[in-house]
C-alpha positions as CSV (number, residue, x, y, z in Angstrom):
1,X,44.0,16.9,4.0
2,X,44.9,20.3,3.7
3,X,42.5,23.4,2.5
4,X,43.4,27.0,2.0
5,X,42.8,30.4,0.4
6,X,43.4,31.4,-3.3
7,X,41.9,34.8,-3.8
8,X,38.2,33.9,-3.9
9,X,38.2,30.5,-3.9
10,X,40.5,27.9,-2.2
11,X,42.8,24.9,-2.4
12,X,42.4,21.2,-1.5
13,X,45.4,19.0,-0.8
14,X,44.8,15.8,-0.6
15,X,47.3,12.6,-0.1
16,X,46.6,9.8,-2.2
17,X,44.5,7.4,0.2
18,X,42.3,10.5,0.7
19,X,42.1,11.2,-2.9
20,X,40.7,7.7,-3.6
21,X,38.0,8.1,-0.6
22,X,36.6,11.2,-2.3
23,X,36.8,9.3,-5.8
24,X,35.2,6.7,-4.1
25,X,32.5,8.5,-2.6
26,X,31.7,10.9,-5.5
27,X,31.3,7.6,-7.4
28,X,28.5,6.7,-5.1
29,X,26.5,9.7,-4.7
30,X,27.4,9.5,-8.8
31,X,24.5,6.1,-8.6
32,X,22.7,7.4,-6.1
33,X,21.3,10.7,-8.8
34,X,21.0,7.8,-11.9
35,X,17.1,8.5,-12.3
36,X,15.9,5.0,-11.1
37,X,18.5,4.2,-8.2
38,X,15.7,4.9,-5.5
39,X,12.9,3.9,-5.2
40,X,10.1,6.7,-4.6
41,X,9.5,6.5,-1.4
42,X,13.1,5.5,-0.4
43,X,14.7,8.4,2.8
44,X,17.3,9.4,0.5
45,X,15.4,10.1,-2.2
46,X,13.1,12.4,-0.2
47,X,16.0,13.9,1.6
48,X,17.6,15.1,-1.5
49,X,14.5,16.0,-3.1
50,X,12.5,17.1,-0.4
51,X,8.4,18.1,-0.6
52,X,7.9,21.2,-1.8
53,X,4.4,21.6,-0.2
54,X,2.6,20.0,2.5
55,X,-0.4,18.7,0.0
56,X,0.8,14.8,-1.2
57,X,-0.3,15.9,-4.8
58,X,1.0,19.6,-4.6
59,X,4.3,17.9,-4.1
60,X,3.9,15.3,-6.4
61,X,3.4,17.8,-9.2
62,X,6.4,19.9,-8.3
63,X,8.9,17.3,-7.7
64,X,8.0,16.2,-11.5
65,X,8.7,19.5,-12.8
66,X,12.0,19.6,-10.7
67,X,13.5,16.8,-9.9
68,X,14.5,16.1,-13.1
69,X,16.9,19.0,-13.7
70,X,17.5,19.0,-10.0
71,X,19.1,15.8,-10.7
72,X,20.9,16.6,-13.4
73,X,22.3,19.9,-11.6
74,X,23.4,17.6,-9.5
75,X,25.3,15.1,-11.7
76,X,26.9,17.7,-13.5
77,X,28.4,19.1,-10.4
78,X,29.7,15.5,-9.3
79,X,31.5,15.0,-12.7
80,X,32.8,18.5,-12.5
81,X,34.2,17.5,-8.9
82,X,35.4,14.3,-10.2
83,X,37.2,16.0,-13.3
84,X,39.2,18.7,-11.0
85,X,39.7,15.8,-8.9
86,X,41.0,13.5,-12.0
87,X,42.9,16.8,-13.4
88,X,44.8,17.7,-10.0
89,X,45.8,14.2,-9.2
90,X,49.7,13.3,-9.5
91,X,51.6,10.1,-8.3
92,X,52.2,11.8,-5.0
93,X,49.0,14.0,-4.1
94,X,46.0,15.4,-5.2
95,X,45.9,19.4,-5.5
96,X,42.5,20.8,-6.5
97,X,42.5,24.9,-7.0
98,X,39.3,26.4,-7.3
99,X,37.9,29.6,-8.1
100,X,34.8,30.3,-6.3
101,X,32.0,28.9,-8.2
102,X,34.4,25.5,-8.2
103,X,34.5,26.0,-4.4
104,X,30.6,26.4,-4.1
105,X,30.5,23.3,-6.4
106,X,32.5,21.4,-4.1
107,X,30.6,22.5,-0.9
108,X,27.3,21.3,-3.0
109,X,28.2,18.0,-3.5
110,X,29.7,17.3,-0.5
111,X,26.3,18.2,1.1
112,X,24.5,15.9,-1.0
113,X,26.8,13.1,0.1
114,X,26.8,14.2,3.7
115,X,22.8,14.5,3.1
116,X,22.3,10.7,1.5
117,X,24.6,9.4,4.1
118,X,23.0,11.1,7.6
119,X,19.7,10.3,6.4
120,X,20.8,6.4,5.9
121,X,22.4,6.8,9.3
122,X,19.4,8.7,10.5
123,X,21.6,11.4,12.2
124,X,19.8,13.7,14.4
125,X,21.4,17.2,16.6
126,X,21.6,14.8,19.3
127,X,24.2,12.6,17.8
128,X,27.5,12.3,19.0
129,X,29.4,11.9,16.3
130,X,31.4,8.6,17.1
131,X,32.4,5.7,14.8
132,X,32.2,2.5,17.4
133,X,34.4,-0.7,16.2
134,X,32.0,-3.9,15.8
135,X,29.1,-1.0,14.1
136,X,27.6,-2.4,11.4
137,X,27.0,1.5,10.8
138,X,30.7,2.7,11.2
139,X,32.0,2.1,7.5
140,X,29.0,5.2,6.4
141,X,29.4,7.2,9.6
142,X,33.6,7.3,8.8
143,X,32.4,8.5,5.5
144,X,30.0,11.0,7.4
145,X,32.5,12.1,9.2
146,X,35.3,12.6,6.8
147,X,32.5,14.8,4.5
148,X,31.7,16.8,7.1
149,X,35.8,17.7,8.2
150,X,36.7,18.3,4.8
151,X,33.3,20.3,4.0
152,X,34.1,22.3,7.0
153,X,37.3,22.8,6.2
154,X,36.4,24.2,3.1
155,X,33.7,26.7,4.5
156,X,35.9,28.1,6.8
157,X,38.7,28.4,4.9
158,X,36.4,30.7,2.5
159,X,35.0,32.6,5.3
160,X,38.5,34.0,6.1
């Protein structure tokens, strides 16, 4: 994995096994935004659309005016990731080239993965960031993981 500067917005090179992880995972947090995938009260749900207000019925009220387009803000950025994903792949790598709003869009929905997959693993400041063999957990904290180097890769690459 490989991430660098293009004017405004920045380049992701990605070999083929890491192509199909982010495919993969894009996929997933692709199910995880289909309207009735969680239940109402389920972590993920609330992570991703968090309470707006600290009354239960204020909140209620806003998160069905929002969530709705929320949700589909955030679908429409995952199939735009998946097509530049789709579009850049060859039999030998994946090259993605973004402008800056494609980079922003990237950032975004690796945050909502990275989001939906700390709040399953219940990550907290005081984590140390280590996938243990024998883990039940260690398949979605790998994932974790990965999100979180490539998303800072990309941040920092764009902060230069």
């Amino acid at each position: 994995m490989k991430v660098s500067r293009t004017g405004a917005g920045a380049r992701i090179r990605l070999n083929v096994a890491e192509s199909h992880v982010i495919e993969q995972l894009l996929d997933e947090l692709r199910g995880i935004l289909e309207p009735e995938a969680l239940s109402a009260d389920d972590p993920v749900r609330l992570r991703l659309y968090p309470d707006a207000y600290q009354d239960a019925s204020d909140s209620e009220a806003f998160r069905e005016l929002t969530e709705t387009a929320l949700q589909a803000e955030r679908s429409e950025r995952v199939e735009a990731c998946l097509a530049e994903l789709h579009a850049g792949r060859s039999l030998r790598r994946t090259e993605i080239v973004l402008d800056a709003d494609g980079a922003d869009r990237w950032i975004r929905a690796l945050n909502d993965l990275r989001l939906a997959y700390g709040t399953q693993l219940e990550i907290t400041e005081d984590d140390d960031y280590q996938v243990r063999m024998g883990d039940p957990e260690a398949p979605v904290r790998a994932r974790y993981l990965f999100l979180t180097a490539l998303q800072d890769l990309l941040v920092e690459t764009l902060m230069r």
